[in-house]
N, C-alpha and C positions, 0 to 999 in steps of 0.2 A: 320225149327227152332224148337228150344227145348219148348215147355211148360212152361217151369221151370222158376218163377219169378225171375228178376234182385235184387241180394240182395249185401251186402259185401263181403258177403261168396262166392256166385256163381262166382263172379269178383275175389275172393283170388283163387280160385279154378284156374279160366280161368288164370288167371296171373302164377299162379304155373308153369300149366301144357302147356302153351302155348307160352307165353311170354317171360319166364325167361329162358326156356331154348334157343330160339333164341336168347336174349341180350347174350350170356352166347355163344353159335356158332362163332356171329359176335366179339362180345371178342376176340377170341380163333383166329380167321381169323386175326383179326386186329395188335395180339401180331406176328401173323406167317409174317405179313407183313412188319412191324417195322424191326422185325430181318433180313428178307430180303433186306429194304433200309437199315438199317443200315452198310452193308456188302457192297453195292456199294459205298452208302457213304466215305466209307473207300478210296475203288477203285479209286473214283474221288478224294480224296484228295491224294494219292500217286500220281497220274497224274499228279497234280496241282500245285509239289512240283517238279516229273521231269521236265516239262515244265518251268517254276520256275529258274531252273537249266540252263538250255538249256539257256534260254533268256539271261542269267548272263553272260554265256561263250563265244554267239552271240556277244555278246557289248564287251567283253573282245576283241574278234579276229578283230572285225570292229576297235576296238582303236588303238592296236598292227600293221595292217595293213596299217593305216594312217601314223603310225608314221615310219611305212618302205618307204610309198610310199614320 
């Protein structure tokens, strides 16, 4: 360990050069990740909407066929 007395300065220093730029990394990670679910996000809701779909026309053909049978 350094010698060098715990002062504001030695803390703005260590903050500068050690800290900010990891908050400032995990930032950077965190916006790449966003943009990542944001993109499936999407994905699952086009799904959700064919599925959605499907179920509609399910019920439509079950009605249709009852009223044949």
């Amino acid at each position: 360990m350094s010698d060098e007395p715990l002062t504001l300065t030695v803390l703005a220093k260590f903050h500068r050069e050690v800290i900010a730029p990891e908050f400032a990394r995990i930032a950077e990670h965190l916006a790449r990740h966003d943009a990542r679910f944001d993109t499936i996000d999407g994905h699952f809701d086009a799904i959700d909407k064919r599925f959605d779909r499907l179920e509609t026309e399910y019920h439509m053909l079950v009605a249709g066929l009852k009223r044949v049978e």
